[in-house]
N, CA, C and O atoms as a GROMACS GRO file, in nm:
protein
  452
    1UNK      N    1  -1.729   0.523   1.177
    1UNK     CA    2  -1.722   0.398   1.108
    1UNK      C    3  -1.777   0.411   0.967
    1UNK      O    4  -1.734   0.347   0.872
    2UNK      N    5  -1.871   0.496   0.961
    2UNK     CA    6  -1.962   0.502   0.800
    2UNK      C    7  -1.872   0.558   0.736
    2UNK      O    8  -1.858   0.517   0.621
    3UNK      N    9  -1.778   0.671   0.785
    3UNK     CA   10  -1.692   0.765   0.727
    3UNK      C   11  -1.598   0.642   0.671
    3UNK      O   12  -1.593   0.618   0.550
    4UNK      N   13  -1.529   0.574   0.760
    4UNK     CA   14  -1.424   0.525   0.692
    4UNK      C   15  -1.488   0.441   0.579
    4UNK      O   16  -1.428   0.444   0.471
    5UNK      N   17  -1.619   0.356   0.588
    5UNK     CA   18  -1.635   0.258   0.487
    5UNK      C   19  -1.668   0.289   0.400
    5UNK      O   20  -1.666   0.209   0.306
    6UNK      N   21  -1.730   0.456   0.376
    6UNK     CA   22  -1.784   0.548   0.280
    6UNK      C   23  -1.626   0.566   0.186
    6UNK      O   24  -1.617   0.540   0.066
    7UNK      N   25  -1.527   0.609   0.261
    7UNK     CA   26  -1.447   0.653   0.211
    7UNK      C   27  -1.338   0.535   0.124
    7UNK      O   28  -1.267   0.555   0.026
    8UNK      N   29  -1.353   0.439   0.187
    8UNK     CA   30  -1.284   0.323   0.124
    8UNK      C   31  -1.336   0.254   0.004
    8UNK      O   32  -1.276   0.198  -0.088
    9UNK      N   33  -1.451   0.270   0.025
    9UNK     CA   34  -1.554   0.188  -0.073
    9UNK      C   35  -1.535   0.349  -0.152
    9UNK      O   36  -1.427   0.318  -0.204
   10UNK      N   37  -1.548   0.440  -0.183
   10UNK     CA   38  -1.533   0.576  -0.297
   10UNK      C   39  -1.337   0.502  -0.353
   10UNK      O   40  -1.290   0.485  -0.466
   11UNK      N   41  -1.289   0.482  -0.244
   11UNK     CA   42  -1.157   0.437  -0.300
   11UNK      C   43  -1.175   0.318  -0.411
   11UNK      O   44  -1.103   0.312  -0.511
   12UNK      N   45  -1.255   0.243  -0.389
   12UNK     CA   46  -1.253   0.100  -0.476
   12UNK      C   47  -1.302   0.150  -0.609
   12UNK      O   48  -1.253   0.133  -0.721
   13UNK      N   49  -1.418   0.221  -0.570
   13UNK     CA   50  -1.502   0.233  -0.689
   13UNK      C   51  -1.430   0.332  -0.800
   13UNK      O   52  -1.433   0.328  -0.923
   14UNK      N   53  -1.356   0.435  -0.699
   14UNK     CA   54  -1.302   0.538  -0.838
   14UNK      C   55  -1.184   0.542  -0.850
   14UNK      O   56  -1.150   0.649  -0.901
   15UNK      N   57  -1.114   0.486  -0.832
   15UNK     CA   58  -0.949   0.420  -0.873
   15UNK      C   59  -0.947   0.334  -0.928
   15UNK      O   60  -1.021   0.240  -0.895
   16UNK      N   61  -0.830   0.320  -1.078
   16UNK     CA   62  -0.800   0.162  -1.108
   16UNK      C   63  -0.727   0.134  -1.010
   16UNK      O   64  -0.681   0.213  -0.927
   17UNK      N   65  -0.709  -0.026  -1.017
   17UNK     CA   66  -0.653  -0.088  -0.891
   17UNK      C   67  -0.507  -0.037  -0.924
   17UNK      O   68  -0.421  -0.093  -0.857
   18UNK      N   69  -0.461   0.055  -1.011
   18UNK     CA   70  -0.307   0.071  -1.047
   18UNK      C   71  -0.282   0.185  -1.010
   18UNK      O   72  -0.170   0.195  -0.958
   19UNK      N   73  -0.371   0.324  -1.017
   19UNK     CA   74  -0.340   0.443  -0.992
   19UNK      C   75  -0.392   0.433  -0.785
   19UNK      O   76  -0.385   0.518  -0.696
   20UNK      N   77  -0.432   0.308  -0.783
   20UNK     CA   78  -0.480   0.339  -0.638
   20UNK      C   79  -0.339   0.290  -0.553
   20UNK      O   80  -0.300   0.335  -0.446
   21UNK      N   81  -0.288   0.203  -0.621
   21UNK     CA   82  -0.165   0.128  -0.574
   21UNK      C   83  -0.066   0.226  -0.548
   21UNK      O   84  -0.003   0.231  -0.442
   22UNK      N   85  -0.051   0.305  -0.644
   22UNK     CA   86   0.008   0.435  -0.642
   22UNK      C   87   0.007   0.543  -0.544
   22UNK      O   88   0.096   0.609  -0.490
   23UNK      N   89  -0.112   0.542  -0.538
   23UNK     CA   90  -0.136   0.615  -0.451
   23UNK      C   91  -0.122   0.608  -0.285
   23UNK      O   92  -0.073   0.678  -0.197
   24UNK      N   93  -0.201   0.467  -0.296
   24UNK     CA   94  -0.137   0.396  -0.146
   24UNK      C   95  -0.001   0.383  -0.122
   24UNK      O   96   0.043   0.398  -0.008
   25UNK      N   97   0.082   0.352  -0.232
   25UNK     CA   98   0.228   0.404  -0.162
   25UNK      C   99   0.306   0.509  -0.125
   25UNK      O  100   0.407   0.514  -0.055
   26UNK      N  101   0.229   0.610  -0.193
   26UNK     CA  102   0.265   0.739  -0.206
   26UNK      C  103   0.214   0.751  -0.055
   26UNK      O  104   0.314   0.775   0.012
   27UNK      N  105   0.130   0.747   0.007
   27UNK     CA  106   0.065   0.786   0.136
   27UNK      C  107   0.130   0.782   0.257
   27UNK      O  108   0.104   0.684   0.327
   28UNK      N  109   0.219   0.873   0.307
   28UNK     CA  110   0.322   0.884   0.404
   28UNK      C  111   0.264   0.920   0.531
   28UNK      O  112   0.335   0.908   0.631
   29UNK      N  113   0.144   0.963   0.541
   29UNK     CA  114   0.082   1.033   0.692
   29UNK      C  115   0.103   0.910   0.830
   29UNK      O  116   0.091   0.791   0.802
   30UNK      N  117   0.126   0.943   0.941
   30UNK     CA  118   0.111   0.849   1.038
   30UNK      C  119  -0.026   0.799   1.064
   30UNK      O  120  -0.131   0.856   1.036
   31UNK      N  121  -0.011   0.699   1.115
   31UNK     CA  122  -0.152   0.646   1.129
   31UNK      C  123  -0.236   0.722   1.255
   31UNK      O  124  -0.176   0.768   1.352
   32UNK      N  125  -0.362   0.729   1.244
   32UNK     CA  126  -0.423   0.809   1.338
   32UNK      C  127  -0.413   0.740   1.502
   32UNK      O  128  -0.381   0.622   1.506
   33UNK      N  129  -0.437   0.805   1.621
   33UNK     CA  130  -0.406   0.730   1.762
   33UNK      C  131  -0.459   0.573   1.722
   33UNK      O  132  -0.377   0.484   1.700
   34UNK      N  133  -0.638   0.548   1.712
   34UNK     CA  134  -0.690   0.418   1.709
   34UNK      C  135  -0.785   0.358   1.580
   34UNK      O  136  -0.907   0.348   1.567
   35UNK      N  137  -0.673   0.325   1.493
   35UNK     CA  138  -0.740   0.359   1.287
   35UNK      C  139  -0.747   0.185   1.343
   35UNK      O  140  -0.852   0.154   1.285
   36UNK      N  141  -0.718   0.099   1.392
   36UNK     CA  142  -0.775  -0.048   1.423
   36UNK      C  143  -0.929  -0.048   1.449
   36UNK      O  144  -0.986  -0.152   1.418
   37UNK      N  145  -0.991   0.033   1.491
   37UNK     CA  146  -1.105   0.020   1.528
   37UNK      C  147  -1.204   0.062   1.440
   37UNK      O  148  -1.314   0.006   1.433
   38UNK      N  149  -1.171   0.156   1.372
   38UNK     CA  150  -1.276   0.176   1.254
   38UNK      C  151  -1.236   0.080   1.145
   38UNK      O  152  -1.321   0.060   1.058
   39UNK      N  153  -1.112   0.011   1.134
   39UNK     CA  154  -1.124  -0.066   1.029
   39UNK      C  155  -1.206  -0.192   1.050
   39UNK      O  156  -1.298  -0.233   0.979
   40UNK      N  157  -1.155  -0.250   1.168
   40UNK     CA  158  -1.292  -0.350   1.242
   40UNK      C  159  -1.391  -0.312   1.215
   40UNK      O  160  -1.451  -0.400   1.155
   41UNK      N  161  -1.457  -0.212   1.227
   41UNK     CA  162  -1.574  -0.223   1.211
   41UNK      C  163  -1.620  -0.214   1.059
   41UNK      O  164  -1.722  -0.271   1.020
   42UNK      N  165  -1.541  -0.145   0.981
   42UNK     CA  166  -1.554  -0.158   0.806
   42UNK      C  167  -1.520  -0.316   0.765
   42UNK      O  168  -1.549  -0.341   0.649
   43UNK      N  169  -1.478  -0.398   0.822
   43UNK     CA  170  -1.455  -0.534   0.791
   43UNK      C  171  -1.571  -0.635   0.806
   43UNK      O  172  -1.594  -0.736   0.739
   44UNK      N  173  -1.665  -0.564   0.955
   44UNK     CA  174  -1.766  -0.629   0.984
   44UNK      C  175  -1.900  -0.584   0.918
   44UNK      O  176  -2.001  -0.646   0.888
   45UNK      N  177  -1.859  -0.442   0.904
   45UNK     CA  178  -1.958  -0.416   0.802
   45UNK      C  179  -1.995  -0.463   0.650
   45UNK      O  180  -2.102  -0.469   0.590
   46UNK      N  181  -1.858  -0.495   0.612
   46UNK     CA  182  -1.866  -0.562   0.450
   46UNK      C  183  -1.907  -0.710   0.463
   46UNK      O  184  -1.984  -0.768   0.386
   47UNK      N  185  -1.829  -0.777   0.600
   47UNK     CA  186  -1.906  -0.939   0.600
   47UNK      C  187  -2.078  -0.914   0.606
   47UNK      O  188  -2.152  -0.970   0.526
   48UNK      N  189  -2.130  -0.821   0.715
   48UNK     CA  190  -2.260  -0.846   0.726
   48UNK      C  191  -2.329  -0.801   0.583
   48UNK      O  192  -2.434  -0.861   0.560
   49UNK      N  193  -2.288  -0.705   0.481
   49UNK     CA  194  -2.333  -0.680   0.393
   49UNK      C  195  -2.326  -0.769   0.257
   49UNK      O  196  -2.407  -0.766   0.164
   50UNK      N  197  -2.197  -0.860   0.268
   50UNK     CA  198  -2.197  -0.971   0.203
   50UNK      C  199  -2.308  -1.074   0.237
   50UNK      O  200  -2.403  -1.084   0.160
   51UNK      N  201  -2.301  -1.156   0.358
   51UNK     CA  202  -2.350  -1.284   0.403
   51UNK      C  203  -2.523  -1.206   0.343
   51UNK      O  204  -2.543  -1.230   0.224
   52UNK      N  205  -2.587  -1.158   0.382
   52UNK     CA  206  -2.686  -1.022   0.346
   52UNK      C  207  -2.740  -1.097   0.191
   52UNK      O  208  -2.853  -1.137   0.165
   53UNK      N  209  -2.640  -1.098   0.120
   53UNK     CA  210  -2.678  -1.172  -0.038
   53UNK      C  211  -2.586  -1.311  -0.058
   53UNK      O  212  -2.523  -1.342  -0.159
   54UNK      N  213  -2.595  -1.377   0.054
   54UNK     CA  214  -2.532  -1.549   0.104
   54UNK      C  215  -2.392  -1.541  -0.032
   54UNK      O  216  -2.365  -1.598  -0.138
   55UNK      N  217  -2.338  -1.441   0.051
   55UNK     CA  218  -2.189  -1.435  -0.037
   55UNK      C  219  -2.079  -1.576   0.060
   55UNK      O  220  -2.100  -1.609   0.177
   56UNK      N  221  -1.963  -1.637  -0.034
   56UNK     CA  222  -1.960  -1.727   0.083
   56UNK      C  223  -1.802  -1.717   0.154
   56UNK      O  224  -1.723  -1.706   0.060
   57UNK      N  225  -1.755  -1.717   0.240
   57UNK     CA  226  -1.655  -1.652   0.323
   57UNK      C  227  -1.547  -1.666   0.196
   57UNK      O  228  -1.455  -1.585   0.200
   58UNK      N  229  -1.547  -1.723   0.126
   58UNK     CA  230  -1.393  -1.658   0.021
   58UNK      C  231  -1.406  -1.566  -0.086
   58UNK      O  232  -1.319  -1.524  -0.163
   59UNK      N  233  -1.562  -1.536  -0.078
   59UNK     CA  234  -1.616  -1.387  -0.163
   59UNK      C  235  -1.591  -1.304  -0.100
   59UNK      O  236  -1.516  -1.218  -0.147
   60UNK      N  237  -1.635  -1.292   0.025
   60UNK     CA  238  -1.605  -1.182   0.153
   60UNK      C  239  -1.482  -1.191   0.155
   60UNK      O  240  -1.461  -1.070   0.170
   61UNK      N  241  -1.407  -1.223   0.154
   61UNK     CA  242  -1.239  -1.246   0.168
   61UNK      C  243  -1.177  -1.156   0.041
   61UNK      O  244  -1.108  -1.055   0.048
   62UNK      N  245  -1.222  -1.221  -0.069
   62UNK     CA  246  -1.170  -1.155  -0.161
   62UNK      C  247  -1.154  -1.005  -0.175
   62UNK      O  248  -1.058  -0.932  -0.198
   63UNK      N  249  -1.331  -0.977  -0.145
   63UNK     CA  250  -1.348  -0.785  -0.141
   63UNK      C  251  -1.299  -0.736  -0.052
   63UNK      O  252  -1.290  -0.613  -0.053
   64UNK      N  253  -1.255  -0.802   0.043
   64UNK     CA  254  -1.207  -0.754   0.189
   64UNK      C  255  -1.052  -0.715   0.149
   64UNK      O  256  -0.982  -0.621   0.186
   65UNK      N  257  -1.026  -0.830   0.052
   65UNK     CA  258  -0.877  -0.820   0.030
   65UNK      C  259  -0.846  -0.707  -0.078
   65UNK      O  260  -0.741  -0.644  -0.073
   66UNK      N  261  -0.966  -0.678  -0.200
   66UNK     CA  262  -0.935  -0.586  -0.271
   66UNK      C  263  -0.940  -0.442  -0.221
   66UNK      O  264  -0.868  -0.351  -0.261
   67UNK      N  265  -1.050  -0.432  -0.113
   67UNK     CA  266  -1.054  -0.318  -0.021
   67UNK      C  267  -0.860  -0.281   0.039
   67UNK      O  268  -0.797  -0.179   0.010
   68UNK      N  269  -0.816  -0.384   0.115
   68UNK     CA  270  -0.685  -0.372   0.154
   68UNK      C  271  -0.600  -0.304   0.060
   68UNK      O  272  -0.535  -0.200   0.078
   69UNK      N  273  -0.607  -0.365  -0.028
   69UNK     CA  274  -0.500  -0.327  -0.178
   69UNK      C  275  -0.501  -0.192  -0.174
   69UNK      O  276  -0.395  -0.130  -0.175
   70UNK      N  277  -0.638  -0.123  -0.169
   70UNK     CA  278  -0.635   0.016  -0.189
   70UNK      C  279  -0.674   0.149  -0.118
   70UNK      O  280  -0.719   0.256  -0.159
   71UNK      N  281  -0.629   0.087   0.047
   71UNK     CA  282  -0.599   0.119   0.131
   71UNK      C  283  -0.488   0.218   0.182
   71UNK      O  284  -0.384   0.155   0.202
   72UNK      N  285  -0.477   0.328   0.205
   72UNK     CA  286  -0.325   0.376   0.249
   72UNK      C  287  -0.267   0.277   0.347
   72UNK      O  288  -0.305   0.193   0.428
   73UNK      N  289  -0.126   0.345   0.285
   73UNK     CA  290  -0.016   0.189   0.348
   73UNK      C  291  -0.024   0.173   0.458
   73UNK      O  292  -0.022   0.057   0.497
   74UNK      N  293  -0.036   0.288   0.563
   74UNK     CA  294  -0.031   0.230   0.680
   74UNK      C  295  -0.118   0.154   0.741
   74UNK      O  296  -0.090   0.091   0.843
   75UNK      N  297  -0.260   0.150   0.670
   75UNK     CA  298  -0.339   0.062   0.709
   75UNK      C  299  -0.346  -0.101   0.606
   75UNK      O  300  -0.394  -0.211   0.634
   76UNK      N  301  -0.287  -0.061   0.504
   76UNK     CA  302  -0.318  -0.200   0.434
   76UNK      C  303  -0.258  -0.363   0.464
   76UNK      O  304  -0.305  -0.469   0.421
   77UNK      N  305  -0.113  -0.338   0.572
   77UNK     CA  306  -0.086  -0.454   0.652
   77UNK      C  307  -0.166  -0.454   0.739
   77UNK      O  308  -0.236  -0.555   0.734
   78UNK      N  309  -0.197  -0.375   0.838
   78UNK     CA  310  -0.304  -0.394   0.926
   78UNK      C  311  -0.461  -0.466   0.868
   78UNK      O  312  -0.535  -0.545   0.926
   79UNK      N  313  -0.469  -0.416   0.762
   79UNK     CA  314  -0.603  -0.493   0.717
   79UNK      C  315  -0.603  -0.622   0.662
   79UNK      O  316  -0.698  -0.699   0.655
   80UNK      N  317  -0.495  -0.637   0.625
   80UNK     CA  318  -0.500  -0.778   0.542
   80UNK      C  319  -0.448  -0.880   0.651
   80UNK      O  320  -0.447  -1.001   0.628
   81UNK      N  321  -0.399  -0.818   0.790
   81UNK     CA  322  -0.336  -0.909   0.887
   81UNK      C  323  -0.520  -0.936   0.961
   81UNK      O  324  -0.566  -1.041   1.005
   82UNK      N  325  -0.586  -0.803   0.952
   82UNK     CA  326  -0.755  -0.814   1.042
   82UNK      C  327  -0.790  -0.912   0.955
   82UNK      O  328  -0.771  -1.024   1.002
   83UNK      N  329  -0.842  -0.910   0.827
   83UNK     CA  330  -0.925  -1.016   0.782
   83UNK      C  331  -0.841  -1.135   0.760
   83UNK      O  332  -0.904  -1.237   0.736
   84UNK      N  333  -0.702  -1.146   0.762
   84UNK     CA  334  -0.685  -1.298   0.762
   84UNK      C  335  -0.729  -1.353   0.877
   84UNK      O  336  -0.780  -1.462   0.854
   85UNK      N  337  -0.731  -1.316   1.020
   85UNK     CA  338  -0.664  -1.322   1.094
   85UNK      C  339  -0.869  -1.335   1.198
   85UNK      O  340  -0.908  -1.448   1.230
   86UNK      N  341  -0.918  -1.269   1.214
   86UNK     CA  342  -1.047  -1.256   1.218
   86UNK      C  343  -1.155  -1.260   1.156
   86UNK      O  344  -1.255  -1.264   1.229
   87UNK      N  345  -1.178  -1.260   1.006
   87UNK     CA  346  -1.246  -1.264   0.943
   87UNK      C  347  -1.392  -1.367   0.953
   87UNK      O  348  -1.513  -1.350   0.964
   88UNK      N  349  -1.272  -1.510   0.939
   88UNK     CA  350  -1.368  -1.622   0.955
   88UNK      C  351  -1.430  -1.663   1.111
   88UNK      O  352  -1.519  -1.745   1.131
   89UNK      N  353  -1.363  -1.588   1.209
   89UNK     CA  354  -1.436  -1.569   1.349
   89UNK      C  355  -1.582  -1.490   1.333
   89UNK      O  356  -1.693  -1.514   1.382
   90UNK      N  357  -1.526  -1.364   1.225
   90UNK     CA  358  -1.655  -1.226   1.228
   90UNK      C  359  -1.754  -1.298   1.145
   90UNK      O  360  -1.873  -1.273   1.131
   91UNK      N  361  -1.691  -1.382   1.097
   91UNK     CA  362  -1.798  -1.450   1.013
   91UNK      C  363  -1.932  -1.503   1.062
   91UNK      O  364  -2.050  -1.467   1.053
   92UNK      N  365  -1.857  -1.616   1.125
   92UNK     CA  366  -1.919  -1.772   1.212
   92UNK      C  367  -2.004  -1.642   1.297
   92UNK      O  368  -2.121  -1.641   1.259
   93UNK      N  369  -1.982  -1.561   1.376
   93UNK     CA  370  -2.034  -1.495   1.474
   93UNK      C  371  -2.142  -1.438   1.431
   93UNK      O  372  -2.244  -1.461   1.496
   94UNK      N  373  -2.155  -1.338   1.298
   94UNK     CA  374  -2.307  -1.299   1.262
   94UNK      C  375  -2.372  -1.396   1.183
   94UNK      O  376  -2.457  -1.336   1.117
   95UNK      N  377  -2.374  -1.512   1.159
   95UNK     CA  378  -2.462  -1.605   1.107
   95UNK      C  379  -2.544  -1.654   1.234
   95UNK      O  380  -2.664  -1.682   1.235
   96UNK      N  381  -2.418  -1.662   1.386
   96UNK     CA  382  -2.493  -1.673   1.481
   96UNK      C  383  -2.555  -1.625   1.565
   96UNK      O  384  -2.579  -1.672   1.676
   97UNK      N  385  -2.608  -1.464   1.493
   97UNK     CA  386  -2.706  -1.376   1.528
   97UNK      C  387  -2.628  -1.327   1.640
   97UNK      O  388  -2.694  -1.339   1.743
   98UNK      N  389  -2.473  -1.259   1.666
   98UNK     CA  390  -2.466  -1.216   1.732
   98UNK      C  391  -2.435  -1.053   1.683
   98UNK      O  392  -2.408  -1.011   1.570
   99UNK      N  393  -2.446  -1.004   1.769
   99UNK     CA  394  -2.475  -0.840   1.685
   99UNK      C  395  -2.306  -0.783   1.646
   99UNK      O  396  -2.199  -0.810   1.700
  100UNK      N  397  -2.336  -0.702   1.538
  100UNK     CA  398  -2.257  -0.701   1.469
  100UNK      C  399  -2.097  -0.561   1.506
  100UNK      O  400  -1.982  -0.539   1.466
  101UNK      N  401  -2.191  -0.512   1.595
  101UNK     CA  402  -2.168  -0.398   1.648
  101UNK      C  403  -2.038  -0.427   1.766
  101UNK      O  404  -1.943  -0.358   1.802
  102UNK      N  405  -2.080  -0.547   1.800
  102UNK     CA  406  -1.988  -0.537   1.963
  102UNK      C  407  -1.868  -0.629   1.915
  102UNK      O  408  -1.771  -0.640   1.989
  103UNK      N  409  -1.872  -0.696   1.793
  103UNK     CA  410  -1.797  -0.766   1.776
  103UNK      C  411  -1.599  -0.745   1.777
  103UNK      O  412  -1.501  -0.814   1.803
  104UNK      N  413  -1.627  -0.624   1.736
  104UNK     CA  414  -1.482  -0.549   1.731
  104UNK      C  415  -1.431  -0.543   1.918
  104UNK      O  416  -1.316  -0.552   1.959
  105UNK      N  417  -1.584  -0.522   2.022
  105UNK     CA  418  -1.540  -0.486   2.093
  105UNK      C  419  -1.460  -0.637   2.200
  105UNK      O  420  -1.385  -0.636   2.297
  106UNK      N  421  -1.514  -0.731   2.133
  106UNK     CA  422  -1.442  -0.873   2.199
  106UNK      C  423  -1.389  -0.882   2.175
  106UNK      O  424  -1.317  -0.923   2.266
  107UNK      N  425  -1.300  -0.876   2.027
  107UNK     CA  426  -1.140  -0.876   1.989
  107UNK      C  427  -1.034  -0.770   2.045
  107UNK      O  428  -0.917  -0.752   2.012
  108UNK      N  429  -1.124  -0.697   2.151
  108UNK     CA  430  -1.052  -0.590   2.221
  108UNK      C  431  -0.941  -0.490   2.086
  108UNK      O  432  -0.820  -0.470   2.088
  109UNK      N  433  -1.035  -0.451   1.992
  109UNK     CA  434  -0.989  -0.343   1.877
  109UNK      C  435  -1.067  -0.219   1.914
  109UNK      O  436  -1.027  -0.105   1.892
  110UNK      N  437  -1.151  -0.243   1.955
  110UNK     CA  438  -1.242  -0.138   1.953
  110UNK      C  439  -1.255  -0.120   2.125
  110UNK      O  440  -1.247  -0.227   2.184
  111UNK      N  441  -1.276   0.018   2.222
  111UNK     CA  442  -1.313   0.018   2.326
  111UNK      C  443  -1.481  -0.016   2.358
  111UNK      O  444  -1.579   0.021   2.293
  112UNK      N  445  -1.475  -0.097   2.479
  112UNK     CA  446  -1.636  -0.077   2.510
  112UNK      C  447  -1.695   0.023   2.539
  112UNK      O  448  -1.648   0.128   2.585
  113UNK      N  449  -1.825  -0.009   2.508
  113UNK     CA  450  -1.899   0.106   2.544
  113UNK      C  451  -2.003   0.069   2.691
  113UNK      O  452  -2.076   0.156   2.738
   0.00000   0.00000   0.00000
């Protein structure tokens, strides 16, 4: 999970959003067996790191969404379908102190442990 959010977040920071666009289309590889589950958890990781400095769910939305943009393609519908789609659930859920960790695993994205 650190890997992917390490690696996405190096994507934001050292690409313009134009050569990254580029690049994300250019990106032909198949998607790995279960790439849903580490992105869940990079989604929940950026809300808890937002809410963290009382960012407010359409700030988190936004970075969530610029993260997507520069995403390889095969994941960037998948991501922008996760945070529309869950976001404001992952939200409501760690304000209500529920841990941040298992959350992927109730949307059944992630296997239990």
């Amino acid at each position: 999970m650190k890997f992917v959010a390490v690696l996405l977040f190096c994507m934001v920071c050292s690409f313009s959003f134009a050569s990254a666009k580029k690049v994300a289309t250019e990106a032909t590889a198949p998607p790995p067996d279960n790439y849903l589950c580490p992105l869940c958890e990079l989604v929940v990781t950026y809300a808890e790191a937002y809410l963290s400095t009382n960012a407010t769910e359409q700030e988190i939305t936004n970075a969530l969404d610029r993260v997507c943009k520069v995403a390889p393609a095969f994941l960037a519908a998948q991501c922008v379908n996760l945070v529309a789609t869950y976001l404001p659930w992952i939200i409501t859920q760690i304000l209500d102190g529920e841990n941040g960790a298992k959350l992927c695993e109730q949307i059944t994205v992630c296997p239990s442990n």
